[in-house]
C-alpha positions as CSV (number, residue, x, y, z in Angstrom):
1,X,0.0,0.0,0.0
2,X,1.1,3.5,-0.9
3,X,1.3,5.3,2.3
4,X,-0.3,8.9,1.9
5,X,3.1,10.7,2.9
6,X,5.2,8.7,0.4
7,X,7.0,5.8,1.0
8,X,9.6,5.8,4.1
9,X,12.5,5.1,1.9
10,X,11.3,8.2,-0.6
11,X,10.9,10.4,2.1
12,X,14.7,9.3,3.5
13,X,15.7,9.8,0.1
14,X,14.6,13.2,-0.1
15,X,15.5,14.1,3.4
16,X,19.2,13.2,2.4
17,X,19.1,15.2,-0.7
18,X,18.0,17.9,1.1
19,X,20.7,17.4,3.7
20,X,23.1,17.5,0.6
21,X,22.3,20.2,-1.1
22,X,22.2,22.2,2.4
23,X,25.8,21.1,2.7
24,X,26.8,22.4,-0.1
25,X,25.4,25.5,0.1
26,X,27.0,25.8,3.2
27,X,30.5,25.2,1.8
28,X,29.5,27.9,-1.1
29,X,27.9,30.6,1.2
30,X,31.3,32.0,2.4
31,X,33.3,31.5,-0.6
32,X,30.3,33.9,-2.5
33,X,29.9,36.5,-0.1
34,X,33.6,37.5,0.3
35,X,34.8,40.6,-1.1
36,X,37.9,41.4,-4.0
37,X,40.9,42.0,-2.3
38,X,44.5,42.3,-3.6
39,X,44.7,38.4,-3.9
40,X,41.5,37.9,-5.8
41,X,43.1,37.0,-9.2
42,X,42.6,39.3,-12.4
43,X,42.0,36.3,-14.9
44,X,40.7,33.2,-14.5
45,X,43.4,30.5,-14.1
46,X,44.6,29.0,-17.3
47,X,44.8,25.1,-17.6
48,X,48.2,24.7,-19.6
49,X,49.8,26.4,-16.3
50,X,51.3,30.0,-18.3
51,X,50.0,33.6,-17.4
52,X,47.4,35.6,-19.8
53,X,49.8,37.7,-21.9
54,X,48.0,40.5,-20.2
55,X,48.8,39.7,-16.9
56,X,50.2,42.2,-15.3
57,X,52.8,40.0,-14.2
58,X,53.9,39.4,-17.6
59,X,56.6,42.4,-17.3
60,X,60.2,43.1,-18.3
61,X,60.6,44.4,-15.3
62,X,61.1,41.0,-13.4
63,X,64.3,41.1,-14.7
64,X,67.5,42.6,-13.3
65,X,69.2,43.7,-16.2
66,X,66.3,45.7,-17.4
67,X,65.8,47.4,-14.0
68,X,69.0,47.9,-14.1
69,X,69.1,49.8,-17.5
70,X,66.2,52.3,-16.5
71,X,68.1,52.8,-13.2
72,X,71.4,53.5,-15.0
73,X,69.2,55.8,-17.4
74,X,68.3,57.6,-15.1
75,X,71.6,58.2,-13.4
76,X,72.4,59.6,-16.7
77,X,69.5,61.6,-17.4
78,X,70.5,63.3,-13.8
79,X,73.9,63.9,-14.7
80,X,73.2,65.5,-17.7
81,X,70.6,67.6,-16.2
82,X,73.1,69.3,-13.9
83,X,75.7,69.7,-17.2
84,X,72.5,71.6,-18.7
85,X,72.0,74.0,-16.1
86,X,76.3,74.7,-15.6
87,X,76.4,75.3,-19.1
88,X,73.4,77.5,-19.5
89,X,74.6,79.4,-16.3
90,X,78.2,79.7,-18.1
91,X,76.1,81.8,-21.0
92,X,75.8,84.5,-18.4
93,X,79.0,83.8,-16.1
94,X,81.8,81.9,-17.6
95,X,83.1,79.5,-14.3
96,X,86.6,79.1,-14.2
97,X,88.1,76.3,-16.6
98,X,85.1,76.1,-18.6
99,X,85.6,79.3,-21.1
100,X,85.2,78.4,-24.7
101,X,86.7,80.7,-27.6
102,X,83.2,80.1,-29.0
103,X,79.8,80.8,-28.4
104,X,79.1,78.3,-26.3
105,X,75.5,77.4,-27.9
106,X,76.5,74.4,-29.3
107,X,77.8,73.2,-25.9
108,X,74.3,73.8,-24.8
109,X,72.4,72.2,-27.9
110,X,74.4,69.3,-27.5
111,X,73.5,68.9,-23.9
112,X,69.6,69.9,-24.4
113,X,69.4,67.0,-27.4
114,X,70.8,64.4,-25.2
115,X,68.9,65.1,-21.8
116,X,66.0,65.3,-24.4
117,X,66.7,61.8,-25.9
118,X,67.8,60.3,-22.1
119,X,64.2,61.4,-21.3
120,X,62.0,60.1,-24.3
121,X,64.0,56.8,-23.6
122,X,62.8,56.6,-20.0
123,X,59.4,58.0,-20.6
124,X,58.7,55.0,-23.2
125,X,61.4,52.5,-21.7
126,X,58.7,49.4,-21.4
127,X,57.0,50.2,-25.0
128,X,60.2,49.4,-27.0
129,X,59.5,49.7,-31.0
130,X,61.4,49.3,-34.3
131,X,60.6,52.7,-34.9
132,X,62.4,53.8,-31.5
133,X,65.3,52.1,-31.9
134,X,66.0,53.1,-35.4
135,X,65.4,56.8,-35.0
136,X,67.8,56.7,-31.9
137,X,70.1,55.0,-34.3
138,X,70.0,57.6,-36.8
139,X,70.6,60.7,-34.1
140,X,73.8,58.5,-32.6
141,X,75.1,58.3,-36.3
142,X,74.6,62.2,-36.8
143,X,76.0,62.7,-33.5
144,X,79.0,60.4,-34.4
145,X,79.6,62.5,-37.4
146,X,79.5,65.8,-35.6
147,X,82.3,64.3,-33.0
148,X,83.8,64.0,-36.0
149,X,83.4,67.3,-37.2
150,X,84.4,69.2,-34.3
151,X,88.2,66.8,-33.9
152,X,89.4,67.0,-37.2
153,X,88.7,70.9,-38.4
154,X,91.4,73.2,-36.3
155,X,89.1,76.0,-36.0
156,X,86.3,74.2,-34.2
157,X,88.1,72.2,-32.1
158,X,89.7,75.6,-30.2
159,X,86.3,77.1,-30.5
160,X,84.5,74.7,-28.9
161,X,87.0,74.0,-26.6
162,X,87.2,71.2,-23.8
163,X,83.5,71.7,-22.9
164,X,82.5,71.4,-26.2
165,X,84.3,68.3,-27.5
166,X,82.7,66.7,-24.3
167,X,79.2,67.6,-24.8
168,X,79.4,66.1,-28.3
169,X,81.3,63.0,-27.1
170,X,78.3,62.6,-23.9
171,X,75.6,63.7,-26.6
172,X,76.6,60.6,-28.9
173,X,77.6,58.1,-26.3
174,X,74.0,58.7,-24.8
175,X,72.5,58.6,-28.3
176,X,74.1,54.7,-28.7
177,X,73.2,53.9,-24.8
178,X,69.6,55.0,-25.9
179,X,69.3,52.4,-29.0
180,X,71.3,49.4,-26.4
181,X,68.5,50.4,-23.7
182,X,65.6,49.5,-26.1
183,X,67.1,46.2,-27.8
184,X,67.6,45.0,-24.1
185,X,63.8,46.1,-23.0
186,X,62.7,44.8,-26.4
187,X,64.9,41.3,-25.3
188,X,64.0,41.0,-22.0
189,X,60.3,41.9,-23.0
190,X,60.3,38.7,-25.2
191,X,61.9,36.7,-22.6
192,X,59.4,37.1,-19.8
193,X,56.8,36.5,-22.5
194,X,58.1,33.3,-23.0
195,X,58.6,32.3,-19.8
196,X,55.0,33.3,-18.7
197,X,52.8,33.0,-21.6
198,X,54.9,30.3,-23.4
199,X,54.9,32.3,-27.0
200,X,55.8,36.0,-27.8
201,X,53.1,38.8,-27.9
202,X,52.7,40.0,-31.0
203,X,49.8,41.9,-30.2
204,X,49.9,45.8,-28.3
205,X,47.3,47.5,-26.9
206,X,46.0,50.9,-27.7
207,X,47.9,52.9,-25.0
208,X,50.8,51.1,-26.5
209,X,50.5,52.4,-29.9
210,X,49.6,55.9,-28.8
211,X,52.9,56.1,-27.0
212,X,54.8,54.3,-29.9
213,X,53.2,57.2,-32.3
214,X,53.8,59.7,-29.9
215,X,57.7,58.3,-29.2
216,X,58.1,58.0,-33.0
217,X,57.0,61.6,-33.6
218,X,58.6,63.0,-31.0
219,X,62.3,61.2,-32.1
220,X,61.3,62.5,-35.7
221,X,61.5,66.1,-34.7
222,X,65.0,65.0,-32.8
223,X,66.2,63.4,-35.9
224,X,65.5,67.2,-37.8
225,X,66.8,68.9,-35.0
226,X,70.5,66.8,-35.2
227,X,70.3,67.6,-38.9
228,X,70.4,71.1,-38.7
229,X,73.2,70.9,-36.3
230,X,75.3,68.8,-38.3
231,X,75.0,70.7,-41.5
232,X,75.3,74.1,-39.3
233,X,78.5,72.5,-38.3
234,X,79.6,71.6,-41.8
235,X,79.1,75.2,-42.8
236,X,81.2,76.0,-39.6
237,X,83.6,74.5,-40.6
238,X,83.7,75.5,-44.5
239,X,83.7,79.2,-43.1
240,X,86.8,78.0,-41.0
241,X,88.9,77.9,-44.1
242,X,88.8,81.5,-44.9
243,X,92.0,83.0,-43.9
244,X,91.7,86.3,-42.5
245,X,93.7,89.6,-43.1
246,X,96.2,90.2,-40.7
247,X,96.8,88.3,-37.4
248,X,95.3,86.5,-34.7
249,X,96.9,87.2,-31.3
250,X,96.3,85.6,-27.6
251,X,94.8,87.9,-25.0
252,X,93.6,88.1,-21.7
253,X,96.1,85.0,-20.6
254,X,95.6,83.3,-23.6
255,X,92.1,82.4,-23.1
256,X,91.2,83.9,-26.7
257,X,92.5,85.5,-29.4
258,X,91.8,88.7,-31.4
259,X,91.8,89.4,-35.2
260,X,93.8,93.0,-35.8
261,X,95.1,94.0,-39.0
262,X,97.5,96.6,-40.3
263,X,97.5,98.5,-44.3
264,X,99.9,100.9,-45.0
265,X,103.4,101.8,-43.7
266,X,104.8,104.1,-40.9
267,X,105.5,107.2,-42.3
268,X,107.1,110.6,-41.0
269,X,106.8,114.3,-41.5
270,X,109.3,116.8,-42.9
271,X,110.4,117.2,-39.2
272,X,110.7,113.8,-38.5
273,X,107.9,113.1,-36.5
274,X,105.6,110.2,-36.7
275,X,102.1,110.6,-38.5
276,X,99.7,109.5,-36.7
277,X,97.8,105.4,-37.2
278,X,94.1,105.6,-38.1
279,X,92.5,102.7,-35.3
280,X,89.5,101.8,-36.7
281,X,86.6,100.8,-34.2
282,X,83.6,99.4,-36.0
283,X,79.8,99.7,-35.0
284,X,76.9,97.6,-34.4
285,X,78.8,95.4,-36.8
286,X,82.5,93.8,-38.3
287,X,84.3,96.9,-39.9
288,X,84.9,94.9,-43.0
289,X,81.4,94.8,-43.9
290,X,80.6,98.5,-43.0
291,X,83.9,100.8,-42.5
292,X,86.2,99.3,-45.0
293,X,85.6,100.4,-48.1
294,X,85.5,104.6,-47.1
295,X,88.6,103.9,-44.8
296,X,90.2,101.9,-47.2
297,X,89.5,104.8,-50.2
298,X,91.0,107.2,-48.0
299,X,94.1,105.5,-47.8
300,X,93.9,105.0,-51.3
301,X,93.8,108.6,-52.1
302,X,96.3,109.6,-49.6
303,X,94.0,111.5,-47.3
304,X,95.6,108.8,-44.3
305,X,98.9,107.0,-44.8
306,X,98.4,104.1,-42.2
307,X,95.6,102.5,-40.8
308,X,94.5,99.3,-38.2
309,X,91.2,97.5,-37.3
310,X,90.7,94.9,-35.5
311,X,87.5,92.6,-34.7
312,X,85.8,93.7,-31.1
313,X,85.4,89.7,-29.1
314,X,82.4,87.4,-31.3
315,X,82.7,89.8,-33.9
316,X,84.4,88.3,-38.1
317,X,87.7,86.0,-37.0
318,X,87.8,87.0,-33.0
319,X,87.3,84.8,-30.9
320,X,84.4,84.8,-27.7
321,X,85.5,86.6,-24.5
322,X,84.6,84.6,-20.8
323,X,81.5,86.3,-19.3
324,X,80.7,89.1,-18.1
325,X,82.4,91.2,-20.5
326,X,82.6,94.8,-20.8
327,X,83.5,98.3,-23.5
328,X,86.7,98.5,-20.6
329,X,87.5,95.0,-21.0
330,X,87.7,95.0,-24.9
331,X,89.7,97.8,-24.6
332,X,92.2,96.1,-22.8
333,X,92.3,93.0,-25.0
334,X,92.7,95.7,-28.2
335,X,96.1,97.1,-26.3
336,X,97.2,93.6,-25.4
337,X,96.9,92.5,-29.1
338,X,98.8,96.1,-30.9
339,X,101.1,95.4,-28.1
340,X,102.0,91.9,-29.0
341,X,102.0,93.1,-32.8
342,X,104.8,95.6,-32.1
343,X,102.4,98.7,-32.8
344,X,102.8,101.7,-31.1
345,X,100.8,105.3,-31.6
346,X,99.9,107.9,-32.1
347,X,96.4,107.0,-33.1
348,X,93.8,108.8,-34.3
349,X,90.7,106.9,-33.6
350,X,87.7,106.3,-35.6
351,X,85.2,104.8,-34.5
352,X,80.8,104.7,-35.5
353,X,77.8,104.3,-33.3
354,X,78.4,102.3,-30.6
355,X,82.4,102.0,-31.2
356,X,82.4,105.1,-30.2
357,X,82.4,104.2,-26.2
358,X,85.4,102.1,-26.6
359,X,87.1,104.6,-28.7
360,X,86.8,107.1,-25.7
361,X,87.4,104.6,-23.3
362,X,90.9,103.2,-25.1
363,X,91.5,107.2,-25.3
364,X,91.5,107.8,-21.5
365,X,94.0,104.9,-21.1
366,X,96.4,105.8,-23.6
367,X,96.1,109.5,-23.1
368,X,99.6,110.2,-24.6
369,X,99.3,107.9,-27.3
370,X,96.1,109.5,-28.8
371,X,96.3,112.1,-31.3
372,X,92.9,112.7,-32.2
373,X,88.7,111.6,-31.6
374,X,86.7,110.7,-34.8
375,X,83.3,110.3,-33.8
376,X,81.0,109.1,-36.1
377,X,77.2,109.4,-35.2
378,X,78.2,108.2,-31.6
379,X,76.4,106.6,-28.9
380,X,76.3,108.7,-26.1
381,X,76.6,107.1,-22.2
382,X,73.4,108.5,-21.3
383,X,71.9,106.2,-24.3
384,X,73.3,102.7,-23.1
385,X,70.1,102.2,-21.4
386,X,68.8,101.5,-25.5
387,X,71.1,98.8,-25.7
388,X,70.9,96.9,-22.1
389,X,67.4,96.6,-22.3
390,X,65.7,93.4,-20.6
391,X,63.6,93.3,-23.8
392,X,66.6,93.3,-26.0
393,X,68.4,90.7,-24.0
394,X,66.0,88.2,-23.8
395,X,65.6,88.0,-27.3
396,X,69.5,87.7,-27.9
397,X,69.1,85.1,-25.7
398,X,66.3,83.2,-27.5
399,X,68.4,83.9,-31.0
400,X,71.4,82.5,-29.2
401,X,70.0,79.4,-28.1
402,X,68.3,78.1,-31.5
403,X,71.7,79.6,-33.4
404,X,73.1,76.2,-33.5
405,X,70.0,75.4,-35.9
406,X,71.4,77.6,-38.5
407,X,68.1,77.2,-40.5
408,X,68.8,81.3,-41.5
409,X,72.0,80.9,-42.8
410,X,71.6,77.3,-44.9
411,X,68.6,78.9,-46.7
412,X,70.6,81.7,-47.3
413,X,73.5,79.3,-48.8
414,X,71.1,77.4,-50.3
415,X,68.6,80.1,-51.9
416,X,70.6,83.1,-52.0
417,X,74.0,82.1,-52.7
418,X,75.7,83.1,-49.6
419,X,79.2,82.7,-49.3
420,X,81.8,81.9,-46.5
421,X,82.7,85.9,-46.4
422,X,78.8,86.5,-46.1
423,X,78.9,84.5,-43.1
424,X,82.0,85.4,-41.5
425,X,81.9,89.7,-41.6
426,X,79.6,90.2,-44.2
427,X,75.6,90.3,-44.4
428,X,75.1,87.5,-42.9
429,X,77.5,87.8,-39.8
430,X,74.7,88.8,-37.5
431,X,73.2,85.2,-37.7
432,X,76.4,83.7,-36.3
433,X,76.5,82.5,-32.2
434,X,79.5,84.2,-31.9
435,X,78.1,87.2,-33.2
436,X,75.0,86.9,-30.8
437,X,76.9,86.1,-27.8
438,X,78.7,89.5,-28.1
439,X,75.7,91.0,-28.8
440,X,74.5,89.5,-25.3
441,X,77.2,90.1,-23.6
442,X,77.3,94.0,-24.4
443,X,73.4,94.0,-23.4
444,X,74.3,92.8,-20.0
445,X,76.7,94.6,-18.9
446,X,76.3,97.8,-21.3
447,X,73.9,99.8,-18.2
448,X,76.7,99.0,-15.4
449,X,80.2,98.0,-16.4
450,X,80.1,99.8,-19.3
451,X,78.4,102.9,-17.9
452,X,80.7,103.1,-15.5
453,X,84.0,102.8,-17.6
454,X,82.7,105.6,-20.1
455,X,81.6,108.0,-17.3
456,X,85.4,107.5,-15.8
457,X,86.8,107.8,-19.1
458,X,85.4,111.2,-19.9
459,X,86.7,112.6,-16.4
460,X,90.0,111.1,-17.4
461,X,89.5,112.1,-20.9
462,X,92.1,115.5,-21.6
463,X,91.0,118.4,-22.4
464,X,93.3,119.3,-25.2
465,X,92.8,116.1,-27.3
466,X,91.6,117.2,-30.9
467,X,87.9,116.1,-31.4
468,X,85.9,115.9,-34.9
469,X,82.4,114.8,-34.4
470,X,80.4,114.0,-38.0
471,X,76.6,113.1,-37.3
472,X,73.4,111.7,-39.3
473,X,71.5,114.0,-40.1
474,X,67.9,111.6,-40.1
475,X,68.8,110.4,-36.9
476,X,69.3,113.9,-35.5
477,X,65.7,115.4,-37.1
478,X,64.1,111.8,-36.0
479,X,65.8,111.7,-32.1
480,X,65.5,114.8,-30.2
481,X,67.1,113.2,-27.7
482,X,69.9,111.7,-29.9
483,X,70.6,115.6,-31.1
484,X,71.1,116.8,-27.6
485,X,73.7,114.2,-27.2
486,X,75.6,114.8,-30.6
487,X,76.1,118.0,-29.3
488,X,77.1,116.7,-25.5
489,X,80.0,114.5,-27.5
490,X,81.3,118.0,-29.1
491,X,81.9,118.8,-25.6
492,X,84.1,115.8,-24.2
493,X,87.3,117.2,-24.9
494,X,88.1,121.4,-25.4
495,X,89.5,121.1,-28.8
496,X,86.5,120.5,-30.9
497,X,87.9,120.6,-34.6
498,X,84.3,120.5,-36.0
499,X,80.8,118.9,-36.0
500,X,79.4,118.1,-39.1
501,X,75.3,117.2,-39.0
502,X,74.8,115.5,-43.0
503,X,71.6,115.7,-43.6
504,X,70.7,113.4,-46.0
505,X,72.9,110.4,-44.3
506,X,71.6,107.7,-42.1
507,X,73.6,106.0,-38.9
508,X,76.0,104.8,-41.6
509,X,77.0,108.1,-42.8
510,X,79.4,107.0,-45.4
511,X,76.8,104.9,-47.7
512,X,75.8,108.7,-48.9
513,X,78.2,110.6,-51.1
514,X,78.2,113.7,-49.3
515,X,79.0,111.7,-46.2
516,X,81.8,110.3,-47.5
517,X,83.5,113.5,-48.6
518,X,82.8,114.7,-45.4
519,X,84.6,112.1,-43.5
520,X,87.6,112.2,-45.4
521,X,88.0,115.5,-45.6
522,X,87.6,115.9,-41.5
523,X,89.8,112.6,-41.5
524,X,92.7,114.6,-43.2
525,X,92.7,117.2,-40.9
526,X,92.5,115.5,-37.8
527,X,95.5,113.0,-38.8
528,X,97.3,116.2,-39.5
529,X,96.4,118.5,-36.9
530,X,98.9,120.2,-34.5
């Protein structure tokens, strides 16, 4: 008979399931109401026994060697950091030992490029790429080549000097450390893959191929950058063949060297007495590309006998002067050079715009030597304020710094057929480092040194030295202030010859013709006044 509750077995039957089932869900209960914590596993378990390749487990990282090449990296990157800052401090204030006869940009480029490349290296050191390594092979071969550059031409080698030839020799042994770096990442990348995964990743991620695309950009723009600096350097080192005029002699204790020049001989009066030597100081820019030709016509033409120039520090074939420098400081570098070159005075000196504060300040320390003042459209002390302007200066800077990218002066090779002369004194001059870091150099110091060694100058300045004083006529009807000071210069010494205002003629006053015949004909009487 069937009972009406089920049979007993039945019913134990069911009472055991339910006994089961209520033991398992006992066991499960715990296990499904604890929380993630940092043990809880990203991935389900795998049953060959290797890691997801997107574990994050699966790292180069595990290994020594690579840790040890990002730590190493950045050891580098450090060290280079500090090289960065001494040398862009050095712009400003040479430190001792570390002068170069150049500009000193290129030290700098150098050292910006490879703290650059040290730190796209470590920024993408665990996405290694073909397109990383090559480009950082390319920049160490360019680099190599500049190394090259600067040791075997003469010139460049004693411009850039010991801090220089280091830079370049850091710059390209960083460049090859940077392409070693990724082949080991790339290695040991493939190694741990391997070992985890049991097969190389081929696949990457889209993070991954934003920073290979943003790496692979960024080393692009590198790679443009190293190419302008080598062929800047090749036309570096083209313009280092041009021989100048005259000599080069060591001053300051030989830490650079200063172009002067000498046309004509030493000639004497009926009475025996020495004519006076035209010193030529330039202006804004070389004398060769400005001065020459009327100084040069005048010697022709007999109106001077003798004359000498010579190239202020940064200017045509001198050589950079340590920072700070100042008007005094050329000054004494000019007497140390006509003194090593056996020239003795009288002078009469010429000088234009703002050659005309060294002219006075070489006057009041040769005050027996000096035989007559030739000012021509002169910068007056009260004016230096034009020319140290914070404004002014910071854009020297800025040109200083991307000089070494010589972009101006290869089009200009390239597309207008500029030549080595162009580059050294002539039109293009002003585009040189060299030529900037003067430039820089007279900003800083032009409102204090400078200022200083002028004002002392003109109390020192005698009385009875014979003055001519030949100014532009559009600057004096443009400047107000620039014709009250014409007229202060007239007054700098007692024996004011003349002053001649030409109306017509700009700051150059010799590119007009009535200019010119102006200045030769005060010339000739000031080399022969009494």
């Amino acid at each position: 008979m069937v009972s009406l509750w089920g049979s007993k077995n039945g019913g134990d039957q069911h009472t055991d399931g339910d006994s089961a089932n209520d033991e398992v869900n006992s066991q499960q209960q715990p296990r499904q109401s604890r929380d993630a914590d940092e043990r809880t596993r990203l991935l389900p378990p795998r049953n060959d026994g290797y890691l997801d390749p997107d574990d994050p487990a699966v790292s180069p990282y595990n290994l020594f060697s690579v840790r040890a090449v990002r730590y190493v990296g950045v050891l580098f990157l450090i060290i280079s950091f500090l090289w960065w800052v001494l040398l862009l401090v050095s712009i400003f204030v040479s430190p001792p030992m570390m002068h170069s006869r150049g500009s000193g940009f290129f030290d700098f480029s150098f050292t910006t490029l490879t703290a650059g490349n040290l730190l796209i290296g470590l920024l993408f050191f665990s996405t290694p790429s073909r397109a990383m390594e090559w480009s950082s092979l390319v920049i160490a071969v360019l680099l190599l080549l500049d190394m090259i550059i600067v040791l075997a031409v003469q010139r460049l080698r004693s411009e850039e000097g010991w801090v220089g030839i280091a830079s370049v020799i850091w710059a390209t042994v960083m460049a090859l450390y940077n392409v070693m770096s990724d082949r080991v990442v790339a290695w040991g990348k493939q190694e741990e893959e391997e070992r985890l995964t049991g097969r190389k990743e081929t696949r990457r991620t889209l993070r991954e191929w934003c920073a290979v695309l943003t790496a692979t950009v960024i080393m692009i723009v590198m790679i443009v950058i190293t190419i302008l600096l080598t062929a800047t350097l090749i036309l570096r080192s083209r313009d280092a063949s041009l021989k100048p005029p005259g000599e080069r002699y060591y001053v300051d204790g030989d830490k650079y060297k200063i172009h002067l020049a000498c046309v004509g001989n030493i000639t004497f009066d009926a009475h025996g007495k020495k004519i006076p030597t035209v010193l030529v100081e330039a202006g804004e820019l070389p004398f060769e590309d400005t001065m020459d030709d009327w100084i040069y016509s005048s010697y022709r033409n007999g109106t001077i006998d003798r004359y000498c120039y010579y190239d202020r520090p940064g200017f045509a074939w001198s050589d950079n002067a340590p920072s700070p420098h100042s008007a005094g400081m050329t000054s004494d570098a000019l007497s140390e050079a006509l003194a090593r070159a056996g020239e003795e005075g009288p002078w009469v000196l010429v000088s234009a715009g703002v050659g005309s504060i060294y002219s006075r300040i070489f006057s009041s320390r040769h005050v027996r030597d000096v035989h007559g003042l030739f000012l021509i459209d002169g910068l007056h002390e009260d004016l230096l304020h034009r020319i140290a302007s914070p404004t002014r200066g910071f854009i020297l800077w800025g040109r200083g710094i991307i000089s070494p990218l010589g972009y101006d002066r290869l089009l200009g090779a390239i597309f207008k057929h500029r030549t080595r002369e162009d580059r050294v004194y002539g039109k293009s001059a002003y585009q040189a480092g060299k030529f900037i870091k003067a430039k820089l150099q007279e900003n800083l110091v032009a409102g204090s040194l400078t200022k200083n060694e002028v004002s002392q100058a003109r109390n020192i300045q005698t009385p009875f030295t014979p003055l001519v004083v030949v100014s532009s006529g559009i600057e004096v009807r443009r400047d107000n202030e620039w014709e009250r000071k014409q007229e202060d210069l007239t007054k700098i010494t007692d024996n004011l010859i003349s002053w001649d205002v030409v109306n017509r003629a700009p700051h150059r006053v010799w590119l007009t013709r009535e200019g010119r015949t102006i200045l030769e004909k005060r010339l000739g009487e000031l080399v022969r006044a009494k």
